[in-house]
N, CA, C and O atoms as a CHARMM CRD file, in Angstrom:
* protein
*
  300
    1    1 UNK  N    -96.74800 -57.83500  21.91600 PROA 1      0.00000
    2    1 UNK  CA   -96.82700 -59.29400  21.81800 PROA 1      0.00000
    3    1 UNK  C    -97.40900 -59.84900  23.11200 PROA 1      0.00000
    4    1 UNK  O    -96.84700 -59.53900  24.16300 PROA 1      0.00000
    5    2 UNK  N    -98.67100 -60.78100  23.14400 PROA 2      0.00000
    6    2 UNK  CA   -98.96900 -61.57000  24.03200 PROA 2      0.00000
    7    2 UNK  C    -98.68800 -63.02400  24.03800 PROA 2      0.00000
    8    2 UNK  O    -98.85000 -63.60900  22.96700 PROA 2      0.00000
    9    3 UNK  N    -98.32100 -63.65500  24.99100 PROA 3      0.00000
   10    3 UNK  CA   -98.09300 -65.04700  25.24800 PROA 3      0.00000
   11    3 UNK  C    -99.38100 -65.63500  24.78600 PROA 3      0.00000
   12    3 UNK  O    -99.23100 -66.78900  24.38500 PROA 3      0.00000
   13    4 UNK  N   -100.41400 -65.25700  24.73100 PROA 4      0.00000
   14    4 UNK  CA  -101.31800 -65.76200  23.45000 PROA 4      0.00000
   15    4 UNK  C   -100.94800 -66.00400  22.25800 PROA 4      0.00000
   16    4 UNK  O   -101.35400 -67.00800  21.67200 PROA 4      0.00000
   17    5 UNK  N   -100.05700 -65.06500  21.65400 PROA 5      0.00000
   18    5 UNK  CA   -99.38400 -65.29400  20.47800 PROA 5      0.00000
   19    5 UNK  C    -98.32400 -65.37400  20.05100 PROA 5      0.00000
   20    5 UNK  O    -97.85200 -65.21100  18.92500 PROA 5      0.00000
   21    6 UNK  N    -97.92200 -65.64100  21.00700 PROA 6      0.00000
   22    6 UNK  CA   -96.18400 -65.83600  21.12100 PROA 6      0.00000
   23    6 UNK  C    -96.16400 -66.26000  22.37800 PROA 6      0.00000
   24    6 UNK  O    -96.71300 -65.78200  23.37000 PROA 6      0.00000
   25    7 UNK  N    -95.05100 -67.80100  22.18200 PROA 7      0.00000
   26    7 UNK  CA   -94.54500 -68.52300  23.50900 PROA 7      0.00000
   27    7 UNK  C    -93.27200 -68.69000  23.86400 PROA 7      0.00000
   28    7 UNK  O    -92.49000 -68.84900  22.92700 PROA 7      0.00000
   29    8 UNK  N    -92.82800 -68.70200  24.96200 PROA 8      0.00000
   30    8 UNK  CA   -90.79500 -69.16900  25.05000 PROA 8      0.00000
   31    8 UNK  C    -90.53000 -70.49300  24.03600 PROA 8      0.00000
   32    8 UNK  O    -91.21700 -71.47400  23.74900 PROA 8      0.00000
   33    9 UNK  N    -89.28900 -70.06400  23.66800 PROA 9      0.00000
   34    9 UNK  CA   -88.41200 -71.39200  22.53100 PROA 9      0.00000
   35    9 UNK  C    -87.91800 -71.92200  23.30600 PROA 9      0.00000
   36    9 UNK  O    -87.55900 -73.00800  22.85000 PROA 9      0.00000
   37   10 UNK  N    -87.56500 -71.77900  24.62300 PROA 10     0.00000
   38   10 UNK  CA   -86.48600 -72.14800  25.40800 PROA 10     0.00000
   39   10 UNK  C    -85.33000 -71.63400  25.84100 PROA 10     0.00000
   40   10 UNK  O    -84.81600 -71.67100  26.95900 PROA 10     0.00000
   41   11 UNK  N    -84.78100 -70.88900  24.29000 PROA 11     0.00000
   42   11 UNK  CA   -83.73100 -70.13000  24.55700 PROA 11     0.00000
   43   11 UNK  C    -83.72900 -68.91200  24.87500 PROA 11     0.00000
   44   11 UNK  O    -82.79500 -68.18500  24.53800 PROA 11     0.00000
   45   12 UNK  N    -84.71000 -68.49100  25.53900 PROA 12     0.00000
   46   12 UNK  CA   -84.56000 -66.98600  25.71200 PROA 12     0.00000
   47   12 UNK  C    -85.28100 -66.01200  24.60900 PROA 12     0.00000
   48   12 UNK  O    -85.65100 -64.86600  24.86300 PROA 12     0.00000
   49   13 UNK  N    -85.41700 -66.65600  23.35600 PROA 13     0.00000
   50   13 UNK  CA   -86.43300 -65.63500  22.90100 PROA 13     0.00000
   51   13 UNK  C    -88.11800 -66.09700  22.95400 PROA 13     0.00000
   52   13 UNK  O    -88.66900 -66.82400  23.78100 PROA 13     0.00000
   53   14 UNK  N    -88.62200 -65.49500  21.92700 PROA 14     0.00000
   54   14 UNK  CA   -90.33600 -65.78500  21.72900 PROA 14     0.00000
   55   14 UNK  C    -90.48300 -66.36200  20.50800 PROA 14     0.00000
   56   14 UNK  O    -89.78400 -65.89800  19.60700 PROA 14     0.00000
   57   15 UNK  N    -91.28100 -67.33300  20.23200 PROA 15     0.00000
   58   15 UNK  CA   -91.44900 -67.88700  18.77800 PROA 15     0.00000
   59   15 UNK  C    -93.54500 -67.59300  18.95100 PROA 15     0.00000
   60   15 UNK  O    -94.32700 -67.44200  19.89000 PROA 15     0.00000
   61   16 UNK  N    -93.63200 -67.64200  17.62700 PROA 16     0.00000
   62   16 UNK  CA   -95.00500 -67.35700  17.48000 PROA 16     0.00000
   63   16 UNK  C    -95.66600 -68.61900  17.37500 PROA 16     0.00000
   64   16 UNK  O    -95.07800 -69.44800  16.68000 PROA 16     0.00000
   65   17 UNK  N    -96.84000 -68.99400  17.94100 PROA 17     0.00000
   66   17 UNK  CA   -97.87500 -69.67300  18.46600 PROA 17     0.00000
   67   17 UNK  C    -98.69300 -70.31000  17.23400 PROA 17     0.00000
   68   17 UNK  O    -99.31000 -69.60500  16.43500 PROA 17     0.00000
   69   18 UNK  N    -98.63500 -71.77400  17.15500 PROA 18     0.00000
   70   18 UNK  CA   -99.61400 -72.11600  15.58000 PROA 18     0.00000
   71   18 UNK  C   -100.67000 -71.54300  16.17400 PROA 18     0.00000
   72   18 UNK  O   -100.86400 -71.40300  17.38200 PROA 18     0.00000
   73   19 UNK  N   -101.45500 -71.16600  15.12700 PROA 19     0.00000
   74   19 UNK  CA  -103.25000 -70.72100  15.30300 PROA 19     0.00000
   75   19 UNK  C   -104.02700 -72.21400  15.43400 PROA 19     0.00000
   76   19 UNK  O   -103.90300 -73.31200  14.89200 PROA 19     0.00000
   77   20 UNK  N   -104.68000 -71.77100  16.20500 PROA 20     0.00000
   78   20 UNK  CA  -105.20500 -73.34400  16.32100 PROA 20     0.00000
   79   20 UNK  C   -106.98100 -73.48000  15.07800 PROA 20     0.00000
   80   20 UNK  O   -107.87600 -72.64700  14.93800 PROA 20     0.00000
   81   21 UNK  N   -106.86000 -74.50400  14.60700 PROA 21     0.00000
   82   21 UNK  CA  -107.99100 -74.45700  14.17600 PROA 21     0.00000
   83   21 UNK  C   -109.34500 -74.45800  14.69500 PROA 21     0.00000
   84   21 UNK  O   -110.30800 -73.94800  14.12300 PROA 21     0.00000
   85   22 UNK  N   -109.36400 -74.99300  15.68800 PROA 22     0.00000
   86   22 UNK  CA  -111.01500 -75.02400  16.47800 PROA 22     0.00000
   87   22 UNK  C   -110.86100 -74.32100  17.57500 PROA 22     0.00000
   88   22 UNK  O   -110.79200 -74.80300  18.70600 PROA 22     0.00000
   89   23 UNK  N   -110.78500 -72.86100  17.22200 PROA 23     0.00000
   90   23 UNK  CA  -110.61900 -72.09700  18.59700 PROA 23     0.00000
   91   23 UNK  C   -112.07200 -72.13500  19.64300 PROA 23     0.00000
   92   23 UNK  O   -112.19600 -71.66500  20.77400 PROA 23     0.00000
   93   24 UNK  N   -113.09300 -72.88400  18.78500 PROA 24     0.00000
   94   24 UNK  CA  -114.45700 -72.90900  19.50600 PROA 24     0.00000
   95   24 UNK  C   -114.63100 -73.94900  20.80500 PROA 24     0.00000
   96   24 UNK  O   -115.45400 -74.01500  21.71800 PROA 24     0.00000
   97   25 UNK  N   -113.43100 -74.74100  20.43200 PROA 25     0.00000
   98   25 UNK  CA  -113.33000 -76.17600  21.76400 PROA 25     0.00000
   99   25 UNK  C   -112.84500 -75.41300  22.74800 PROA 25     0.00000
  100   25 UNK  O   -113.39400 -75.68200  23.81700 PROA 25     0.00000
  101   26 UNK  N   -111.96100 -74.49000  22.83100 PROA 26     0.00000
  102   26 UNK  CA  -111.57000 -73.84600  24.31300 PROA 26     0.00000
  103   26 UNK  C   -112.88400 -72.69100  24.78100 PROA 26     0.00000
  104   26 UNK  O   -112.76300 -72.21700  25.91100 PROA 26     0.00000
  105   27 UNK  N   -113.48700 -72.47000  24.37200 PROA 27     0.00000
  106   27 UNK  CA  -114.70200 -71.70700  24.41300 PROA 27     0.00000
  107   27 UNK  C   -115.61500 -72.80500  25.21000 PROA 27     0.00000
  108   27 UNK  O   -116.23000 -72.13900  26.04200 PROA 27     0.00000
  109   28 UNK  N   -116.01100 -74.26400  25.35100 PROA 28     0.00000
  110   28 UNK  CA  -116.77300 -74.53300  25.79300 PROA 28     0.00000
  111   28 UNK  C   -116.01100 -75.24300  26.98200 PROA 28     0.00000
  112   28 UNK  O   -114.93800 -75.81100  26.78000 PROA 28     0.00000
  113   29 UNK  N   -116.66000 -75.18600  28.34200 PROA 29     0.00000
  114   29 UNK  CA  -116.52700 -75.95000  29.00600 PROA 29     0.00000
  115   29 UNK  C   -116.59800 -77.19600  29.69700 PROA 29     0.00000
  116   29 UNK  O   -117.75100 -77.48400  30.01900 PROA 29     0.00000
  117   30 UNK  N   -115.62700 -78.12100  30.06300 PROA 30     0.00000
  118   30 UNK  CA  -115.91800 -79.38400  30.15400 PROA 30     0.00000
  119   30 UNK  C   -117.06900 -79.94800  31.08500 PROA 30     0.00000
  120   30 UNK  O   -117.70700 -80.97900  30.87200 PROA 30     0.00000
  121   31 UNK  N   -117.22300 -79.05200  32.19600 PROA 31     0.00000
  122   31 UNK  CA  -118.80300 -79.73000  32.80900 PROA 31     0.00000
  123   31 UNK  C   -120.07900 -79.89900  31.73200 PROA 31     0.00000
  124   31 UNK  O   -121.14000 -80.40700  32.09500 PROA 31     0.00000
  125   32 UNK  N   -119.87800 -79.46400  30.50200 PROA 32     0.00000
  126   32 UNK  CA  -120.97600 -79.59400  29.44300 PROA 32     0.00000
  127   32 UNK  C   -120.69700 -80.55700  28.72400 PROA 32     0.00000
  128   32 UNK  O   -121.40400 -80.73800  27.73300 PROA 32     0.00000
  129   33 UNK  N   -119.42000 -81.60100  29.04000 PROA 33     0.00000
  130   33 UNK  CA  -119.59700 -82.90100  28.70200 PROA 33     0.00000
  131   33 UNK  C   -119.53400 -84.22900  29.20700 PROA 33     0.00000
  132   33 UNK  O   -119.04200 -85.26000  28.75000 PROA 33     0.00000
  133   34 UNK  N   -120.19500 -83.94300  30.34100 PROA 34     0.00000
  134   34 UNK  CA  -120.57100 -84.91700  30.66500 PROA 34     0.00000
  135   34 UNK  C   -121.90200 -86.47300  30.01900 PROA 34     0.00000
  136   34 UNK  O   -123.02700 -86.48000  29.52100 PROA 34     0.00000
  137   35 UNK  N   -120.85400 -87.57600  30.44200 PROA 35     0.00000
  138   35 UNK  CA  -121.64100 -88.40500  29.64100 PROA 35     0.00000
  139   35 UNK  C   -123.25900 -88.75400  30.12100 PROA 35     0.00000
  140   35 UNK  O   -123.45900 -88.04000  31.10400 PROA 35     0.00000
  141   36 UNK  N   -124.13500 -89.32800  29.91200 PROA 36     0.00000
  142   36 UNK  CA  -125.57900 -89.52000  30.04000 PROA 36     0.00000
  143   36 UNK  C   -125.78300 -90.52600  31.22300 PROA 36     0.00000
  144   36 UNK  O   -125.85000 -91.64100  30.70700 PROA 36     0.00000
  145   37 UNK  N   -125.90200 -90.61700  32.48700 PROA 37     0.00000
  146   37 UNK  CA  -125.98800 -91.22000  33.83600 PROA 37     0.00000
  147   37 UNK  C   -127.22300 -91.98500  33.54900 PROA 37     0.00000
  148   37 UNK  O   -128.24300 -91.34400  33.29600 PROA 37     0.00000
  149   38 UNK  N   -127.26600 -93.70000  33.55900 PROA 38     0.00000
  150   38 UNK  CA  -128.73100 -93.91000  33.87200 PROA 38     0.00000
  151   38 UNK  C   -128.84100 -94.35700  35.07200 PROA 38     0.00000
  152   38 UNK  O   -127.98500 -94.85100  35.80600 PROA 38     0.00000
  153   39 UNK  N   -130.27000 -94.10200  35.28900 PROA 39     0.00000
  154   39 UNK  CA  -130.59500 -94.05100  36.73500 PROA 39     0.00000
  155   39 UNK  C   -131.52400 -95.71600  36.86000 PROA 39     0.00000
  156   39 UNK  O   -132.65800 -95.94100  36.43800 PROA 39     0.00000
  157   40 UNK  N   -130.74500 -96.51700  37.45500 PROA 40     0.00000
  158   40 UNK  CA  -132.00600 -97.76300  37.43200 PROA 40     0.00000
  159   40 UNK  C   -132.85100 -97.77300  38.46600 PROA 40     0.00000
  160   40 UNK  O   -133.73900 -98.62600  38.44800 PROA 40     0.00000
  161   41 UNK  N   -132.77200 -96.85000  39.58200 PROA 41     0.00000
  162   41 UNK  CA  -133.85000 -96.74400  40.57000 PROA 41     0.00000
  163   41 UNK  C   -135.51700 -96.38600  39.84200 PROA 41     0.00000
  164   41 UNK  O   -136.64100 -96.77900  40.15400 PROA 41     0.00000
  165   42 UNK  N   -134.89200 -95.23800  38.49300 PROA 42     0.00000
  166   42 UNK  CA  -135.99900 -94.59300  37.91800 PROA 42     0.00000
  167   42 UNK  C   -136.91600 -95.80000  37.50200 PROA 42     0.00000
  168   42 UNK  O   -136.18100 -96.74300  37.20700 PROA 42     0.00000
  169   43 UNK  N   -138.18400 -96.11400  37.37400 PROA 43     0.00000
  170   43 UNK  CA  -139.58600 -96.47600  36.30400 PROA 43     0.00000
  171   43 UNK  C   -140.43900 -95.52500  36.34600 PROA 43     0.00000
  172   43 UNK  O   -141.19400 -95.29000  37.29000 PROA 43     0.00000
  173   44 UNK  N   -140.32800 -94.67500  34.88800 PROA 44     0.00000
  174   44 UNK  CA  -141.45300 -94.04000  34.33100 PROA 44     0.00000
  175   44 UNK  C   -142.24600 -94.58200  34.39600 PROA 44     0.00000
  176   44 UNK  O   -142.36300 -95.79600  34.23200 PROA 44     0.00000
  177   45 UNK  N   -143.50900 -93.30200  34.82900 PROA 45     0.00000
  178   45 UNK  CA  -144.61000 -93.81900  35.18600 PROA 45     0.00000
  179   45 UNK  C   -145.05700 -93.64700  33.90200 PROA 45     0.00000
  180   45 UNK  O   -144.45300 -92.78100  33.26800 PROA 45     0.00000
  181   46 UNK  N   -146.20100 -94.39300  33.17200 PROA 46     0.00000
  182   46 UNK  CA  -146.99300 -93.98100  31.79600 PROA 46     0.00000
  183   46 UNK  C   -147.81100 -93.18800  31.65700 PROA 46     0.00000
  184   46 UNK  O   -148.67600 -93.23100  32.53200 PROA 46     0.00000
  185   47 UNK  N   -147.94200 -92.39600  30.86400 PROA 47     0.00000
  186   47 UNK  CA  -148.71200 -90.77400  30.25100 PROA 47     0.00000
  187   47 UNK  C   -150.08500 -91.35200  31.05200 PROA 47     0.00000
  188   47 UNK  O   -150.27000 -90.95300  32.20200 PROA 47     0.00000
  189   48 UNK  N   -151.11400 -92.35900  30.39900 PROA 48     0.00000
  190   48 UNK  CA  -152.20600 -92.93200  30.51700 PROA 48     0.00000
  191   48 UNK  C   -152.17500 -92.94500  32.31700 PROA 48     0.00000
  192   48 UNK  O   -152.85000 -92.07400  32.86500 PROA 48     0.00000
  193   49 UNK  N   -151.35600 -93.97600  33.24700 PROA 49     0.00000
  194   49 UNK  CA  -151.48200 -93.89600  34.29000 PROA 49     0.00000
  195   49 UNK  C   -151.48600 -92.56500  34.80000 PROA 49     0.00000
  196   49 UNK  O   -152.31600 -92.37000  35.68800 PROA 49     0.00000
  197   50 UNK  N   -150.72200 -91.52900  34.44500 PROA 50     0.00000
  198   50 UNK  CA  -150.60800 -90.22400  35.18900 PROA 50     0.00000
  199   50 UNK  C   -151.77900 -89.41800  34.79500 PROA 50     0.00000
  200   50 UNK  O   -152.09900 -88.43500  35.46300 PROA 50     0.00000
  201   51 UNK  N   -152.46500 -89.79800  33.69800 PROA 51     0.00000
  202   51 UNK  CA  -153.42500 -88.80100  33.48400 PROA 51     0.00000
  203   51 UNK  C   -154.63000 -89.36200  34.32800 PROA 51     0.00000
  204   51 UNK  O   -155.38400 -88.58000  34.90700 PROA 51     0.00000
  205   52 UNK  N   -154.80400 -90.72800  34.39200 PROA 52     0.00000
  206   52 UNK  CA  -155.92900 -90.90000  35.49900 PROA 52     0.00000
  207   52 UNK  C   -155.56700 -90.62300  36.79100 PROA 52     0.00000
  208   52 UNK  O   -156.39300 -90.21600  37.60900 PROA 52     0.00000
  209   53 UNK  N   -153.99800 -90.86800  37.14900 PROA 53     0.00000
  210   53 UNK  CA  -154.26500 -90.67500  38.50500 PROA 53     0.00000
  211   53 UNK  C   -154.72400 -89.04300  38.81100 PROA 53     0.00000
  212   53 UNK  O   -155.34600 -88.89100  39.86300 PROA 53     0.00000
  213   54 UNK  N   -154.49000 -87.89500  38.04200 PROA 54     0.00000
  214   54 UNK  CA  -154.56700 -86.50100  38.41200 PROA 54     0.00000
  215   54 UNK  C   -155.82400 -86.39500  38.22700 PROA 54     0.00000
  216   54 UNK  O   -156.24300 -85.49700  38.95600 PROA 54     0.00000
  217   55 UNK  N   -156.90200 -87.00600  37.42600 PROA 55     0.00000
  218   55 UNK  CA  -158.15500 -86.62900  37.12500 PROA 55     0.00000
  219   55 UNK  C   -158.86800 -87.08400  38.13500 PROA 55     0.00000
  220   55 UNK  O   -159.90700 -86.45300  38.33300 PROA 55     0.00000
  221   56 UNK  N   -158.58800 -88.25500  39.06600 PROA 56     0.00000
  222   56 UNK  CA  -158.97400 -89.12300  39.77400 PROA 56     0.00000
  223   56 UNK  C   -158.98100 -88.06500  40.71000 PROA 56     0.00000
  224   56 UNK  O   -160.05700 -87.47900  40.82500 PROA 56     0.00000
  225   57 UNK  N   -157.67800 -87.53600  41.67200 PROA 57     0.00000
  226   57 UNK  CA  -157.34700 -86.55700  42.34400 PROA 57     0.00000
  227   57 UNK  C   -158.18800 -85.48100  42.37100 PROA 57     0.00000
  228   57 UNK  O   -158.62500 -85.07200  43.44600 PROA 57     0.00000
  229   58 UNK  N   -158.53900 -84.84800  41.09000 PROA 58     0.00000
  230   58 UNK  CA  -159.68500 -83.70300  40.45600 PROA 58     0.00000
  231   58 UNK  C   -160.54200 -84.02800  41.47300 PROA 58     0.00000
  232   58 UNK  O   -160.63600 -83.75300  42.66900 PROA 58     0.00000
  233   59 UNK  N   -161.28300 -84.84500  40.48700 PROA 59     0.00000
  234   59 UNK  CA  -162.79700 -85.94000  40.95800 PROA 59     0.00000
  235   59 UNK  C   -162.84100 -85.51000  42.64500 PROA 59     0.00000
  236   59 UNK  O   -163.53400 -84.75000  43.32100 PROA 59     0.00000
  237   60 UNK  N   -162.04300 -86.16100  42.82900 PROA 60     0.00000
  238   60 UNK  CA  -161.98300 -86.68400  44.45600 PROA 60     0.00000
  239   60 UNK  C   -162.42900 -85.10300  45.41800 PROA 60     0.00000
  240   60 UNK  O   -163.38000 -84.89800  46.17200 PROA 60     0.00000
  241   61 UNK  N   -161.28200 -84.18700  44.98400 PROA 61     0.00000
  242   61 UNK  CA  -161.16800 -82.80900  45.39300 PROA 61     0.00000
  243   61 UNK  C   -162.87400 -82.39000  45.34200 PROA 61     0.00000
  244   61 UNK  O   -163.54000 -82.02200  46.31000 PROA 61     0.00000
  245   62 UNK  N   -163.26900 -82.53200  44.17400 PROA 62     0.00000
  246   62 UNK  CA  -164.54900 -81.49800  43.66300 PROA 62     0.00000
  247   62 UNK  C   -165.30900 -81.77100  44.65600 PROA 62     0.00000
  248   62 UNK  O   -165.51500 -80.91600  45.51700 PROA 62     0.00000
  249   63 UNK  N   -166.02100 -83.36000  44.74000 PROA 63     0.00000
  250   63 UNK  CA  -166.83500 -84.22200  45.42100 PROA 63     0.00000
  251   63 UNK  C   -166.51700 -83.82800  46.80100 PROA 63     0.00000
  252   63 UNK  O   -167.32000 -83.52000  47.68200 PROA 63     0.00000
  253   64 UNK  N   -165.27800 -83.87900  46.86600 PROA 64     0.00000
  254   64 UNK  CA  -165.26400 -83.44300  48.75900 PROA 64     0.00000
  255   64 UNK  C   -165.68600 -81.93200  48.84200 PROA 64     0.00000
  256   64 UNK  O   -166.46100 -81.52600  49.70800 PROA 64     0.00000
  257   65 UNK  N   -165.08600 -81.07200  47.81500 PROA 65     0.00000
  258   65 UNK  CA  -165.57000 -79.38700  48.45900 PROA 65     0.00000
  259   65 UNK  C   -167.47800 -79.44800  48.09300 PROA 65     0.00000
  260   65 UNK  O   -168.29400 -78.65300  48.56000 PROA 65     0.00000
  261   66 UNK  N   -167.77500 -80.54700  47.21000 PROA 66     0.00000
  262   66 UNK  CA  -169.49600 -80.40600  47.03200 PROA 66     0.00000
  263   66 UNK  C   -169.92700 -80.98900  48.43300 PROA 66     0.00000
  264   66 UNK  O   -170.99500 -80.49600  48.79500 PROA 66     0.00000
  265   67 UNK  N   -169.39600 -81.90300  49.32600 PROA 67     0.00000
  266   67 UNK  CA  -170.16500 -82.44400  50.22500 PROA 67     0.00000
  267   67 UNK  C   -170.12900 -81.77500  51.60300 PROA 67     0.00000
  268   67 UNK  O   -170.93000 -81.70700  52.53500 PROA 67     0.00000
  269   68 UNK  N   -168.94000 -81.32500  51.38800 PROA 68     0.00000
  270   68 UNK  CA  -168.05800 -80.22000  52.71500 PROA 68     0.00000
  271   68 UNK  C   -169.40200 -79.10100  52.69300 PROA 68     0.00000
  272   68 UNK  O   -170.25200 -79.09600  53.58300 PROA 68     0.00000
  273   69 UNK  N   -169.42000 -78.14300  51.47500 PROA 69     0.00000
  274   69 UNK  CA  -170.61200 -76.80900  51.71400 PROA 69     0.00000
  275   69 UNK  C   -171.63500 -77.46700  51.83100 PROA 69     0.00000
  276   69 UNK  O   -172.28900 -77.28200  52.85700 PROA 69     0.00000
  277   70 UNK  N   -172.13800 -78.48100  50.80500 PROA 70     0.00000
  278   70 UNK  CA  -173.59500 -79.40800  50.94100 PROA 70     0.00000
  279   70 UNK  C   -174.61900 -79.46700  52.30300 PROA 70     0.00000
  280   70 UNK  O   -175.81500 -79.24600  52.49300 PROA 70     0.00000
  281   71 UNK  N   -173.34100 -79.93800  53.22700 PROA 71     0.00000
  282   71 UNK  CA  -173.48400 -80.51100  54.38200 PROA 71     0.00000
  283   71 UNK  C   -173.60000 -79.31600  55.63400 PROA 71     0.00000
  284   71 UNK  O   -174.14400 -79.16800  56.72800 PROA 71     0.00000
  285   72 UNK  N   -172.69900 -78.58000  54.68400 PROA 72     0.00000
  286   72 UNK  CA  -172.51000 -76.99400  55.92100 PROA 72     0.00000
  287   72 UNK  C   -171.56000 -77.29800  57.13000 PROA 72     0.00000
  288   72 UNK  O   -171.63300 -76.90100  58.29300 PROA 72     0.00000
  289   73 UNK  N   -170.68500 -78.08200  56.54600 PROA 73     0.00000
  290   73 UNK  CA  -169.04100 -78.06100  56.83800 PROA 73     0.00000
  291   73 UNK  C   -168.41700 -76.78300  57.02400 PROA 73     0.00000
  292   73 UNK  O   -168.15700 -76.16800  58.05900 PROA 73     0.00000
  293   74 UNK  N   -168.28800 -76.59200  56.19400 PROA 74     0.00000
  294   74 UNK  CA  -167.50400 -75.37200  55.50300 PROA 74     0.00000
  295   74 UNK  C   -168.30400 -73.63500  55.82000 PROA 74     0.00000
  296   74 UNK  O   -167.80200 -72.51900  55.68700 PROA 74     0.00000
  297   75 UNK  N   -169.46400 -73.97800  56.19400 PROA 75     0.00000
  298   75 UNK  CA  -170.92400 -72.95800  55.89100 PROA 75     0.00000
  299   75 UNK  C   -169.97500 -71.42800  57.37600 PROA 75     0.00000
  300   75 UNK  O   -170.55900 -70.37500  57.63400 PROA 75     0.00000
């Protein structure tokens, strides 16, 4: 007999343990329920803005390594 399945009555003996029905709730742990934090510092930036700013970035990069060898910067 384990105190898993059997607990003290009080009086000195062991009585057996209801089975619990959702033995799956002691299986998960409570740091996995935590509720949803919003953050108001956050503003998403928009898909559209982020995709120009990285292409922009591209652009910028290419043009400088074309003018850098061009010039014989880099040479």
């Amino acid at each position: 007999m384990t105190l898993q399945l059997h607990r003290p009555d009080g009086q000195g003996g062991i009585e057996a343990a209801a089975p619990k029905k959702q033995w799956r709730e002691d299986l998960r742990s409570p740091r996995w329920n935590v509720p949803a934090l919003a953050n108001p510092e956050m503003n998403p930036t928009s898909s559209l803005r982020a995709l120009v700013f990285w292409l922009a970035l591209g652009i910028a990069t290419f043009v400088l390594l074309l003018a850098g060898y061009g010039s014989g910067f880099w040479h």
